[in-house]
Biopython code that builds the backbone (N, CA, C, O; Angstrom):
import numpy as np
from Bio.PDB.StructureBuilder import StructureBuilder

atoms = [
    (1, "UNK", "N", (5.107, -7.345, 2.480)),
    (1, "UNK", "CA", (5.877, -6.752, 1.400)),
    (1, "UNK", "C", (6.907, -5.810, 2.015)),
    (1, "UNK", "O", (6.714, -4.968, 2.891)),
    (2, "UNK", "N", (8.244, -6.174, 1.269)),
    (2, "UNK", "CA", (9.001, -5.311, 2.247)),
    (2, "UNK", "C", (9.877, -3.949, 1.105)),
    (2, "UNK", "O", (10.083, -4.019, -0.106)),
    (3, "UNK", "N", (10.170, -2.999, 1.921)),
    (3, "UNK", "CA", (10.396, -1.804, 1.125)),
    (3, "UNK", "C", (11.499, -2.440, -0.053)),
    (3, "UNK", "O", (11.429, -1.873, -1.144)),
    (4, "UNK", "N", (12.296, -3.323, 0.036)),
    (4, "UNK", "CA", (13.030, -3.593, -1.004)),
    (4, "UNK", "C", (12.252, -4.222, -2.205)),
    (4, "UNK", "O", (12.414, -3.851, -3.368)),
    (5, "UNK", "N", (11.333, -5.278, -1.789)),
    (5, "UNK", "CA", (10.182, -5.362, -2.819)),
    (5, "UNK", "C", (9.487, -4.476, -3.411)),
    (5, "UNK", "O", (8.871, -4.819, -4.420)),
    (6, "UNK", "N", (9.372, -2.610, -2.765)),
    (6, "UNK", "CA", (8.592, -2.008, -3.311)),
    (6, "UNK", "C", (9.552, -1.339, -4.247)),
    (6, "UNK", "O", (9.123, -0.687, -5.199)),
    (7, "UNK", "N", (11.049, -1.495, -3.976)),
    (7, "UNK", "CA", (11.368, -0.458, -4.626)),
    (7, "UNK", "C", (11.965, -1.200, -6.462)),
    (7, "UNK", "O", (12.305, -0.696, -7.532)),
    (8, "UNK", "N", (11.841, -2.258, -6.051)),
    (8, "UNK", "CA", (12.256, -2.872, -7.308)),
    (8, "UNK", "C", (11.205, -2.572, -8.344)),
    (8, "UNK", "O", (11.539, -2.214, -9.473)),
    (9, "UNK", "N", (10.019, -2.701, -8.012)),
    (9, "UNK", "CA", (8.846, -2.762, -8.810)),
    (9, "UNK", "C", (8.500, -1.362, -9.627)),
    (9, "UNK", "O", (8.754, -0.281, -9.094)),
    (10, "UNK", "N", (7.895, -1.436, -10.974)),
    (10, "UNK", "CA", (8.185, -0.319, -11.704)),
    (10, "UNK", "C", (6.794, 0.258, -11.154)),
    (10, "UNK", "O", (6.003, -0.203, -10.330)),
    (11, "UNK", "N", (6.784, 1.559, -11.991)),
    (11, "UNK", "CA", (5.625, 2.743, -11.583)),
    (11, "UNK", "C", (4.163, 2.074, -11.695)),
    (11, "UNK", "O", (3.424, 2.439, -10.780)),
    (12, "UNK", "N", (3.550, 1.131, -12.657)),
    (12, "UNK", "CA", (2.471, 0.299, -12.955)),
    (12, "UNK", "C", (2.435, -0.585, -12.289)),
    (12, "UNK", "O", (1.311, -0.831, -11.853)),
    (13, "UNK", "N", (3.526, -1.486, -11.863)),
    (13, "UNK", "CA", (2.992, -2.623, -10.966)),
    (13, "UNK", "C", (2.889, -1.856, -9.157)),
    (13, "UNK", "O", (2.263, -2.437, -8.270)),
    (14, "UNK", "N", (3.255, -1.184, -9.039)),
    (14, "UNK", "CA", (3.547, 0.109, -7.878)),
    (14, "UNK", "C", (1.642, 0.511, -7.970)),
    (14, "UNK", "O", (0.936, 0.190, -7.014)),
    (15, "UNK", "N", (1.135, 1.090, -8.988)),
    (15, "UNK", "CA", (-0.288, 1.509, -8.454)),
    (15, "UNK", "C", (-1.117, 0.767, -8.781)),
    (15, "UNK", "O", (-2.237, 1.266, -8.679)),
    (16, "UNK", "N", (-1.096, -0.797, -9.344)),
    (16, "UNK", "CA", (-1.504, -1.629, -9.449)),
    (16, "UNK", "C", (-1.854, -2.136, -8.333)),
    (16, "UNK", "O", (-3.006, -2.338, -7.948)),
    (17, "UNK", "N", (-0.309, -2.481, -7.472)),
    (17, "UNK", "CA", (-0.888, -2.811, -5.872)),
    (17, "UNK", "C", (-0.935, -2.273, -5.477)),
    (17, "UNK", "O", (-0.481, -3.033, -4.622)),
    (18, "UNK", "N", (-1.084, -1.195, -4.882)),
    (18, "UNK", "CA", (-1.561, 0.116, -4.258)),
    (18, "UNK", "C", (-3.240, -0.398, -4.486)),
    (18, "UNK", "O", (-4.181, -0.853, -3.836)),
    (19, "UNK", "N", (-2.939, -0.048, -5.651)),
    (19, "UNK", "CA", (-5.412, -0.302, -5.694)),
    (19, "UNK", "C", (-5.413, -1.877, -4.889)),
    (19, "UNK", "O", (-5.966, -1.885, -3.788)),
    (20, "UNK", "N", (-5.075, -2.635, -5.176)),
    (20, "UNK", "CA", (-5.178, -4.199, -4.803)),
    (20, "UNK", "C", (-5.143, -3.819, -3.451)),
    (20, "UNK", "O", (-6.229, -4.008, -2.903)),
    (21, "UNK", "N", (-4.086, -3.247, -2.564)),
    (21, "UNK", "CA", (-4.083, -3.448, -1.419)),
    (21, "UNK", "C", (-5.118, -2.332, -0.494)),
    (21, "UNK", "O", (-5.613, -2.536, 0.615)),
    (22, "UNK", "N", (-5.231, -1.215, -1.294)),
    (22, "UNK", "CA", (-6.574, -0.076, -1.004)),
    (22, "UNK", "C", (-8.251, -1.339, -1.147)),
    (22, "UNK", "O", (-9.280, -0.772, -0.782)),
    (23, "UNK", "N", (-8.348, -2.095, -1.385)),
    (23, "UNK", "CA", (-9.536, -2.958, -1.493)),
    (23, "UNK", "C", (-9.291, -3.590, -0.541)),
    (23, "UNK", "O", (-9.919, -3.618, 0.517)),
    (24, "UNK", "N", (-8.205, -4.246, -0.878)),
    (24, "UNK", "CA", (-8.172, -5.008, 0.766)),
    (24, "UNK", "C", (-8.501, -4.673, 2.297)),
    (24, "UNK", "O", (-9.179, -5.200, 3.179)),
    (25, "UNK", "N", (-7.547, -3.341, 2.163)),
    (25, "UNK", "CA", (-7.741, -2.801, 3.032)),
    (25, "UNK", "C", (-9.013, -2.346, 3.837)),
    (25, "UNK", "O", (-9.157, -2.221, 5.053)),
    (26, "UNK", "N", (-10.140, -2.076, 2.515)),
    (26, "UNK", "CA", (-11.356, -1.546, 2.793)),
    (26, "UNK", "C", (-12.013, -2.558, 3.331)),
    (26, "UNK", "O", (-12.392, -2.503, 4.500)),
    (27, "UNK", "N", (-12.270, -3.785, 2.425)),
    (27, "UNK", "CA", (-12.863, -4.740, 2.963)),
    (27, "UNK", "C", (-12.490, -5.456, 4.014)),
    (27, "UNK", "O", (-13.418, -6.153, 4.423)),
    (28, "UNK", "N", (-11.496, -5.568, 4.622)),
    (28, "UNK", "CA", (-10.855, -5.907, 5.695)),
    (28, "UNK", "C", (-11.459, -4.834, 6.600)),
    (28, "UNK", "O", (-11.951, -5.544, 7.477)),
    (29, "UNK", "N", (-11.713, -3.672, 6.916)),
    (29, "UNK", "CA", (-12.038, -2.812, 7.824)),
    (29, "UNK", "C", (-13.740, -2.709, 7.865)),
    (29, "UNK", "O", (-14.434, -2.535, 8.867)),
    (30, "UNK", "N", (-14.145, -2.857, 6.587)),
    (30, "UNK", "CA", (-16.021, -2.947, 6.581)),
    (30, "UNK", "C", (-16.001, -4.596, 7.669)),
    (30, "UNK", "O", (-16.599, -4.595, 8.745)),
    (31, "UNK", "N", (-15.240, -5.872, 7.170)),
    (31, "UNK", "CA", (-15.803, -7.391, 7.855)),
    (31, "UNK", "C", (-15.503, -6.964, 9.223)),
    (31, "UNK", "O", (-16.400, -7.237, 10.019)),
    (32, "UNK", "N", (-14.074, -6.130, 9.901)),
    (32, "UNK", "CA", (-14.008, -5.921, 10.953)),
    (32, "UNK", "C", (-14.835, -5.093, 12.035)),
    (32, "UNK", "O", (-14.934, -5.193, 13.258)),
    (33, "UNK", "N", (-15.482, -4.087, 10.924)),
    (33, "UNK", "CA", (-16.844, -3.381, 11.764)),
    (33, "UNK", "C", (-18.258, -4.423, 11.755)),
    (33, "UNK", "O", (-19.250, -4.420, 12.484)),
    (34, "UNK", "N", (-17.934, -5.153, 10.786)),
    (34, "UNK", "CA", (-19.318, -5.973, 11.210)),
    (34, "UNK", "C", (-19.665, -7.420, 12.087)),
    (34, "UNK", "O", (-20.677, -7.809, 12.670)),
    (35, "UNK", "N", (-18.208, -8.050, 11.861)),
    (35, "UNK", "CA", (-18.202, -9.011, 13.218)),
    (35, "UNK", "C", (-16.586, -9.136, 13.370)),
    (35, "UNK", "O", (-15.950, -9.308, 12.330)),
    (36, "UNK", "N", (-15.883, -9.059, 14.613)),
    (36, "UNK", "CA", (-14.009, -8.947, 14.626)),
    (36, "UNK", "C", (-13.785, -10.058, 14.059)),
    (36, "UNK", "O", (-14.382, -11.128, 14.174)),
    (37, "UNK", "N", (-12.398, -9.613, 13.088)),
    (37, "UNK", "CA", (-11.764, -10.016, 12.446)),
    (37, "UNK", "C", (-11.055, -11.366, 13.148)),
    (37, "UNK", "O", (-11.224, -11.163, 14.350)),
    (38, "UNK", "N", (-10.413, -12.523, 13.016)),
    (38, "UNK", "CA", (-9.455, -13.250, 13.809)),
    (38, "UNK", "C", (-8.290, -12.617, 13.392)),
    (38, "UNK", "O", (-7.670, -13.670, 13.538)),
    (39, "UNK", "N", (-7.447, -11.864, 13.011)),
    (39, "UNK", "CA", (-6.420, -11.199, 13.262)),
    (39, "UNK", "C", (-6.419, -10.266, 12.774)),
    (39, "UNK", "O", (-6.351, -10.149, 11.550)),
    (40, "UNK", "N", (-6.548, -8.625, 14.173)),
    (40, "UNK", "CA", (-6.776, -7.469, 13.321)),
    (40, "UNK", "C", (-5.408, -6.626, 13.338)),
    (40, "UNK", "O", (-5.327, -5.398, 13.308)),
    (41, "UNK", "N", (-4.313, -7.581, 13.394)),
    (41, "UNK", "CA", (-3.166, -6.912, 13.023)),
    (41, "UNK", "C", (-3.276, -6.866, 11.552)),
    (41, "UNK", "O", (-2.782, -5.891, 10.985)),
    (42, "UNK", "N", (-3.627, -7.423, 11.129)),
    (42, "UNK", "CA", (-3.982, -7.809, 9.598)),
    (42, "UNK", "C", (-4.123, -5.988, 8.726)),
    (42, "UNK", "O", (-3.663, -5.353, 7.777)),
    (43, "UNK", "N", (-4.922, -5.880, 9.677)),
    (43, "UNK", "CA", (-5.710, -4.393, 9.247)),
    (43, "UNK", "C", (-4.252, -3.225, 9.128)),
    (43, "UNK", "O", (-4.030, -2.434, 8.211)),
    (44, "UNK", "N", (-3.430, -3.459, 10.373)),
    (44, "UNK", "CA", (-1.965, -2.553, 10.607)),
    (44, "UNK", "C", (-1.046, -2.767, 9.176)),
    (44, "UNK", "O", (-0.376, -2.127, 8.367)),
    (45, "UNK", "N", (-1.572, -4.296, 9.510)),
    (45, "UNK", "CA", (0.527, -4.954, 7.863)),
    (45, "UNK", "C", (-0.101, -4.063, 6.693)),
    (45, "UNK", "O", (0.518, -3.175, 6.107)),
    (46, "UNK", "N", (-1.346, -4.413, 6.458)),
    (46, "UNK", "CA", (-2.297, -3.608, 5.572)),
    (46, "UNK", "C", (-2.085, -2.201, 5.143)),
    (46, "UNK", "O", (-1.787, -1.973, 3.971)),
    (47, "UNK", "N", (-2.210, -1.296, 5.961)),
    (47, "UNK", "CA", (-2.356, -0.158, 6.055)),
    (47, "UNK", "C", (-0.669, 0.436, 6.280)),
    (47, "UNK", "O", (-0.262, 1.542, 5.924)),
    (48, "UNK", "N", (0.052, -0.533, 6.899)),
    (48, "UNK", "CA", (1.375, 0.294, 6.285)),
    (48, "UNK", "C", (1.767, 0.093, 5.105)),
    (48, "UNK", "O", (2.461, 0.976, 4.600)),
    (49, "UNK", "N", (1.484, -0.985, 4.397)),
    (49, "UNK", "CA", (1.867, -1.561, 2.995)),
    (49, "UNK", "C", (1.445, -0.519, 2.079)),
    (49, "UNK", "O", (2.181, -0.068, 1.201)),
    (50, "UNK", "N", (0.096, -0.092, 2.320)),
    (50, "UNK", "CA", (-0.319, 1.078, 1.534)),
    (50, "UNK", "C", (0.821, 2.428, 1.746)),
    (50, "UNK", "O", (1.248, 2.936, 0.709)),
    (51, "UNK", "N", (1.218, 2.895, 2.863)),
    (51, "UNK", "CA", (1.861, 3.813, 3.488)),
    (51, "UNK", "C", (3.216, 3.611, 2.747)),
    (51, "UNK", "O", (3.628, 4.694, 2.330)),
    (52, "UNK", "N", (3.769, 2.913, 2.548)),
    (52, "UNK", "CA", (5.196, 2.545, 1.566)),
    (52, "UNK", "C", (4.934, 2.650, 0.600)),
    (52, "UNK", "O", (5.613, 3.486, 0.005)),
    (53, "UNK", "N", (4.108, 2.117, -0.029)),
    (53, "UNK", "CA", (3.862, 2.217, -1.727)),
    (53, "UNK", "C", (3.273, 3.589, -1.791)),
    (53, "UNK", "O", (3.615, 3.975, -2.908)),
    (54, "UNK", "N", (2.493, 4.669, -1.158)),
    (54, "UNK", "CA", (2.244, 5.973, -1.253)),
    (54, "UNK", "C", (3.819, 7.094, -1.133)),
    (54, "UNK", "O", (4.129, 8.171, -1.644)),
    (55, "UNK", "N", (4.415, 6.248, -0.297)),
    (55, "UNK", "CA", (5.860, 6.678, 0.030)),
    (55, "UNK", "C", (6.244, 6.918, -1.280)),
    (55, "UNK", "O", (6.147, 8.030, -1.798)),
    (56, "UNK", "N", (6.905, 5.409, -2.143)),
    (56, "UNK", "CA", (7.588, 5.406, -3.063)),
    (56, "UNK", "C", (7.476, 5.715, -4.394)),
    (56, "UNK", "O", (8.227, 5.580, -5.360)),
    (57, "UNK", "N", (6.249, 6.211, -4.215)),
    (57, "UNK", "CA", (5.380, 7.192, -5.556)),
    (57, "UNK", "C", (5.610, 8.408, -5.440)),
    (57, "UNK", "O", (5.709, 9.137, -6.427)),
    (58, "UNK", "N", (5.737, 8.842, -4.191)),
    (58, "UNK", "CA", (5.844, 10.258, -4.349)),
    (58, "UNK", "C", (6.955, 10.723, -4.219)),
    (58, "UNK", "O", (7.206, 11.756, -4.839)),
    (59, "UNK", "N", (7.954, 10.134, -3.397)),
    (59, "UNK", "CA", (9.358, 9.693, -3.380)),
    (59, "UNK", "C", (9.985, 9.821, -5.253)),
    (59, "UNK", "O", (10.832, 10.633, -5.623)),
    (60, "UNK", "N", (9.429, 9.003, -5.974)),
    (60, "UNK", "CA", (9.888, 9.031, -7.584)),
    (60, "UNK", "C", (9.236, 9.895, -8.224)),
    (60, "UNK", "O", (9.587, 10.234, -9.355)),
    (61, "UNK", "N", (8.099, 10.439, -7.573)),
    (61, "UNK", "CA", (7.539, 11.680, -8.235)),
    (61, "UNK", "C", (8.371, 12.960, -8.602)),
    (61, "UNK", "O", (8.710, 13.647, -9.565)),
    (62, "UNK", "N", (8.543, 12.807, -6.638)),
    (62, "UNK", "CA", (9.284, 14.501, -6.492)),
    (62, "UNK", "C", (10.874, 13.969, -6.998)),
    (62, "UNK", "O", (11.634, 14.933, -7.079)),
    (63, "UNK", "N", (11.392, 12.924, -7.278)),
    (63, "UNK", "CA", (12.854, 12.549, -8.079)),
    (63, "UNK", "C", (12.780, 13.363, -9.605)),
    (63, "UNK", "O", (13.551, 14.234, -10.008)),
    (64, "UNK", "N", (11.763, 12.860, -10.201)),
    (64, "UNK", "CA", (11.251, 13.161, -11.599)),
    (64, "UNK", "C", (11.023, 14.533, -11.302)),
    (64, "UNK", "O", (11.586, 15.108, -12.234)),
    (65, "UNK", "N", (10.649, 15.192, -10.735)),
    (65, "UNK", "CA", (10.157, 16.679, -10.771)),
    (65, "UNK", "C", (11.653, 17.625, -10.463)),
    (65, "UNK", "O", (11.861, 18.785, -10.821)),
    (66, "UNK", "N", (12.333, 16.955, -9.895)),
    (66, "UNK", "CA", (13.708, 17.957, -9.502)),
    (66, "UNK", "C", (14.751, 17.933, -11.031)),
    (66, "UNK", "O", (15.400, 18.829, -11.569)),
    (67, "UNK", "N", (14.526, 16.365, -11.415)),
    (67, "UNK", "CA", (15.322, 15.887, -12.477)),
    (67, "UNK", "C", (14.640, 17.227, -13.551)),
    (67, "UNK", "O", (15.594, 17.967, -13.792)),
    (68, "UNK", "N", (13.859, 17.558, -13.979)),
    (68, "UNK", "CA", (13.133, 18.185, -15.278)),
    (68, "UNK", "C", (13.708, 20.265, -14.719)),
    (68, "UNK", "O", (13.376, 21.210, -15.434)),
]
sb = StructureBuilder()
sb.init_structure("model")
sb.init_model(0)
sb.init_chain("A")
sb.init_seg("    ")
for serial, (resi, resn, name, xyz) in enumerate(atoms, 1):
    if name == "N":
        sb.init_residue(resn, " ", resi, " ")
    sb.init_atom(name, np.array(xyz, "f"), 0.0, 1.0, " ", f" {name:<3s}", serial, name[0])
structure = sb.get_structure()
């Protein structure tokens, strides 16, 4: 998912995948502690994807908070 995909997407589909990709993420890191993963870059694309979409929430947060 790339930041132009995140930024199109409104505030609901934004923490929608956020949770979707916070599960993933988890369960991807529990299968990898219990036998390695076949690709644990998987775990990185993962975990920045979360890191952008935390970005662009708070990013439109603090927009909305200056705007008021």
């Amino acid at each position: 998912m790339t930041n132009e995909d995140i930024k199109q997407m409104n505030n609901k589909e934004l923490h929608a995948t956020l949770r979707e990709e916070r599960k993933q993420l988890q369960k991807m890191k529990f299968n990898h502690a219990v036998s390695p993963i076949e690709n644990p870059t998987k775990i990185t694309i993962s975990r920045k994807t979360v890191a952008r979409l935390l970005t662009e929430i708070n990013a439109r947060s603090s927009a909305a908070a200056k705007a008021e």
